[in-house]
C-alpha positions in Angstrom: 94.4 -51.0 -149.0 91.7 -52.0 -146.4 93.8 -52.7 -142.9 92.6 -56.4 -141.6 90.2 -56.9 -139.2 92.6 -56.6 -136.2 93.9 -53.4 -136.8 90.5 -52.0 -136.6 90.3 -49.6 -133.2 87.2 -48.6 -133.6 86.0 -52.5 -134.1 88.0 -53.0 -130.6 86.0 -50.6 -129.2 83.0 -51.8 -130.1 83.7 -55.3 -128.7 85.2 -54.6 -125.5 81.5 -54.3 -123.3 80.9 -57.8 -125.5 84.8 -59.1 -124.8 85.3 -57.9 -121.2 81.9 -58.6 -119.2 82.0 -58.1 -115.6 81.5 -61.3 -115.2 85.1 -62.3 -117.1 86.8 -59.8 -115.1 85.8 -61.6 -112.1 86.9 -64.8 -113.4 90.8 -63.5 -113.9 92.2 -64.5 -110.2 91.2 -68.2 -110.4 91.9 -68.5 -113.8 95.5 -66.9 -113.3 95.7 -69.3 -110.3 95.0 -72.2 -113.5 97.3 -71.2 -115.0 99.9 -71.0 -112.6 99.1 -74.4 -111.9 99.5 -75.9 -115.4 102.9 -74.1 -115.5 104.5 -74.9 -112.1 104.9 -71.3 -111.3 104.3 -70.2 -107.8 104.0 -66.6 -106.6 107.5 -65.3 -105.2 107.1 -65.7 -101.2 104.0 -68.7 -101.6 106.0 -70.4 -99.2 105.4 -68.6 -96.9 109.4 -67.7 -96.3 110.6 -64.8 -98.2 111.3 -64.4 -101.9 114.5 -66.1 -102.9 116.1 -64.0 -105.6 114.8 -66.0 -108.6 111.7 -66.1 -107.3 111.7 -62.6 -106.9 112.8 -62.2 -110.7 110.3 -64.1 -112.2 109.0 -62.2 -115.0 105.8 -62.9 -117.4 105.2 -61.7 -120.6 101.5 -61.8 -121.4 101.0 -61.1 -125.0 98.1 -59.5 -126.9 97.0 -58.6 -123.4 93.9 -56.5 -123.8 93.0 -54.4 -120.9 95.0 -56.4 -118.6 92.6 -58.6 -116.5 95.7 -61.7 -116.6 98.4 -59.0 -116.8 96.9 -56.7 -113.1 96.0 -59.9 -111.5 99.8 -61.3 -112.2 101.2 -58.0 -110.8 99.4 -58.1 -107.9 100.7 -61.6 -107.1 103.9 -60.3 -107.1 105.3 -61.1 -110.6 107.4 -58.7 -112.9 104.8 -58.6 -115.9 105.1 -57.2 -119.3 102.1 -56.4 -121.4 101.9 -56.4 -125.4 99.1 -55.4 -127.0 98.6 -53.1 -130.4 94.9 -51.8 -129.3 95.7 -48.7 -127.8 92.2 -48.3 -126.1 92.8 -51.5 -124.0 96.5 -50.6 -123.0 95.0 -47.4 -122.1 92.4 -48.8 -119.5 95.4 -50.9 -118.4 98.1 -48.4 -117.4 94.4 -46.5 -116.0 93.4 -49.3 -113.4 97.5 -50.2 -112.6 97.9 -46.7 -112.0 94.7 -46.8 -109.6 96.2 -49.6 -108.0 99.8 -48.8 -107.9 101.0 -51.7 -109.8 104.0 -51.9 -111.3 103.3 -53.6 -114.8 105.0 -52.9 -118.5 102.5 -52.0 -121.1 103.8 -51.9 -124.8 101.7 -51.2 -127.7 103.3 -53.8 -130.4 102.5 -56.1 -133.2 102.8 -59.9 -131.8 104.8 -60.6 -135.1 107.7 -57.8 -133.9 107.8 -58.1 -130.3 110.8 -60.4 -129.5 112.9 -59.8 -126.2 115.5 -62.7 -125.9 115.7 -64.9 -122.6 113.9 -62.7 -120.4 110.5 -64.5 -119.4 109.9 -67.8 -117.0 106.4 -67.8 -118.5 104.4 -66.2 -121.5 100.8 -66.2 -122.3 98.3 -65.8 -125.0 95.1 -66.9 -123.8 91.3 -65.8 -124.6 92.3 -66.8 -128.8 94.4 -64.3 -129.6 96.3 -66.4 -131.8 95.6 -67.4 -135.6 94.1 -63.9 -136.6 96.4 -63.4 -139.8 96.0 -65.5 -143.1 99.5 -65.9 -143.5 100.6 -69.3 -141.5 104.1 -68.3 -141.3 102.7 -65.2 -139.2 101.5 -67.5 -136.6 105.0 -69.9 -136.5 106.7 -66.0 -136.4 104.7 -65.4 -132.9 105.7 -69.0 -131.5 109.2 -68.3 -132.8 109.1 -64.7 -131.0 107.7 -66.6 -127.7 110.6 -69.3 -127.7 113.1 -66.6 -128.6 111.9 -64.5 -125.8 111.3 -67.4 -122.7 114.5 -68.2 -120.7 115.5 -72.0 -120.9 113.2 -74.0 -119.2 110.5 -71.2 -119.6 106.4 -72.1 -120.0 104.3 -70.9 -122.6 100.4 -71.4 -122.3 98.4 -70.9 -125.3 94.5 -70.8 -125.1 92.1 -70.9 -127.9 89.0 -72.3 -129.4 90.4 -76.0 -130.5 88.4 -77.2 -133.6 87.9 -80.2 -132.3 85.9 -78.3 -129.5 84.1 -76.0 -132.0 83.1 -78.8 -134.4 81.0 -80.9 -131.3 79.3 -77.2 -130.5 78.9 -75.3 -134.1 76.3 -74.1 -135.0 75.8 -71.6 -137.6 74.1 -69.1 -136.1 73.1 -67.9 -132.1 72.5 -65.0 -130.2 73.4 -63.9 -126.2 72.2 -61.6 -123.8 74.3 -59.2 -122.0 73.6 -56.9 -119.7 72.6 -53.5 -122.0 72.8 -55.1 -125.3 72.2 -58.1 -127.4 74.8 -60.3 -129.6 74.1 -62.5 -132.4 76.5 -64.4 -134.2 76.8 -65.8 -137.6 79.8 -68.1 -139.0 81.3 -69.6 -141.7 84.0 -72.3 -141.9 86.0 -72.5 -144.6 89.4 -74.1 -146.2 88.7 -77.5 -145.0 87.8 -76.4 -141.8 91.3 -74.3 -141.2 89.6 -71.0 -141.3 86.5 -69.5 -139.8 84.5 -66.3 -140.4 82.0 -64.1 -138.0 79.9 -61.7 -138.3 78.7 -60.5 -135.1 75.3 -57.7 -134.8 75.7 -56.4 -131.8 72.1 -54.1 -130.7 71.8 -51.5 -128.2 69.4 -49.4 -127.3 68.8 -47.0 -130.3 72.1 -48.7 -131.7 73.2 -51.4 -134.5 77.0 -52.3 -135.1 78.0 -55.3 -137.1 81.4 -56.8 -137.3 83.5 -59.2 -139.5 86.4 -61.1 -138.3 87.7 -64.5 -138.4 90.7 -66.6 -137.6 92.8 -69.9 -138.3 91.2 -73.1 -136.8 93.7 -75.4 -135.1 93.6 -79.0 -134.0 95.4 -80.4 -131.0 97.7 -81.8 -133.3 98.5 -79.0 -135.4 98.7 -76.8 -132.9 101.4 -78.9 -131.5 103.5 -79.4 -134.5 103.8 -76.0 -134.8 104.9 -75.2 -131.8 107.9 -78.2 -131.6 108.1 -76.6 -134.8 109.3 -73.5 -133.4 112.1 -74.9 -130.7 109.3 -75.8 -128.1 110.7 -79.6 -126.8 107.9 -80.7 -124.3 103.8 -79.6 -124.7 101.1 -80.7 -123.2 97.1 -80.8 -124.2 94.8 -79.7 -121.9 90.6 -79.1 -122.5 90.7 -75.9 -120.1 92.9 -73.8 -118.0 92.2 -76.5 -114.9 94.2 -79.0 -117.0 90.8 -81.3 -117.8 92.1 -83.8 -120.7 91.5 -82.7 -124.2 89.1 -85.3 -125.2 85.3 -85.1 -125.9 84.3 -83.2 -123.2 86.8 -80.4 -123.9 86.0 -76.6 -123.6 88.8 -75.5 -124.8 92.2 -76.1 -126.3 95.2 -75.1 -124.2 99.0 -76.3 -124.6 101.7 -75.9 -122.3 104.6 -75.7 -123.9 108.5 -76.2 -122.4 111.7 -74.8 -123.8 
């Protein structure tokens, strides 16, 4: 049988220059410093006065974490972080650069679907969409149920993705981007009552043509929120970016923060 999209290393290779510009790696601190916001997490010691204990113990679990721009940057604030990803190449650049910096973060190479570790984070993560990749929907409710299973009481979860709301004011069918040493164009394809979407992405370099396929599960606001009270989650909130802008028409993106 053909593996799916996702569990294509060589297709995670080819992406990262495309996935992981410098220009998003520079982005990570004020977008972690978002997040924290959104979640009401502050770094142990941001008082100024030493880490109480609990502060101290505050532990993140940032799942399907790539090569670790969120994960470092969380590490280097002071947080205990745990890593999950099943691409072995990113992980790798991951333990590389924590290594480099002597930061103590936990890197595990696992399937979203499996990874469960009960009551042990005050906040988990999924941002960049890296949720909806498999065509079973129970799949995705198993990963919520995972998250809930494995967030303290009163722990956060932040999910961030491409709402379709969002995508449906800014599709277009095809377009193309410039990076720095290669050219991206993108093609797509909405299907199943606009619940699922398919890419294919031509990615040229100099002497050098790849083309990809992949797609994922579209989710509204409203869906997305079902799912996750669905899954134990008593209190989320919808937010149109990582700066907590409403989710309205002027929305970039689609991000809930979500309470046991």
């Amino acid at each position: 049988m053909t593996r799916p999209w996702y569990e294509n290393d060589a297709l995670w290779e080819d992406l990262l220059p495309v996935l992981f510009p410098e220009s998003r790696l520079a982005a990570a601190p004020q977008e972690v410093s978002n997040l924290l916001a959104l979640a009401g997490l502050a770094p142990p010691g941001a008082s100024g006065s030493p880490a109480s204990p609990s502060e101290a113990s505050a532990a993140v679990l940032d799942l399907a974490c790539g090569i670790g721009r969120h994960a470092l940057e969380l590490a280097r604030r002071g947080f205990r972080v745990t890593g999950v990803d099943r691409t072995r190449l990113y992980l790798e650049r991951a333990v590389r650069r924590a290594r480099e910096e002597w930061l103590a973060v936990e890197l595990l190479r696992e399937d979203m679907r499996r990874f469960r570790r009960p009551g042990v984070f005050d906040l988990a993560l999924n941002l960049f969409t890296s949720f909806g990749y498999f065509p079973e929907p129970a799949d995705d409710r198993r990963v919520l149920e995972n998250v809930y299973a494995s967030l303290k009481p009163g722990g956060v979860f932040v999910l961030d993705l491409m709402g379709k709301e969002v995508l449906a004011r800014i599709f277009r069918e095809r377009d193309w981007h410039r990076e720095e040493g290669f050219v991206v164009m993108e093609e797509r394809v909405v299907r199943n009552a606009w619940s699922w979407i398919e890419s294919r992405w031509t990615i040229l370099r100099p002497g050098r043509k790849t083309e990809i396929q992949l797609s994922h599960r579209l989710y509204s606001a409203a869906e997305l929120e079902g799912l996750l009270r669905s899954a134990g989650f008593c209190e989320v909130q919808v937010y149109g970016d990582l700066e907590g802008s409403p989710y309205d028409h002027n929305a970039r993106r689609l991000v809930t923060v979500a309470r046991r």
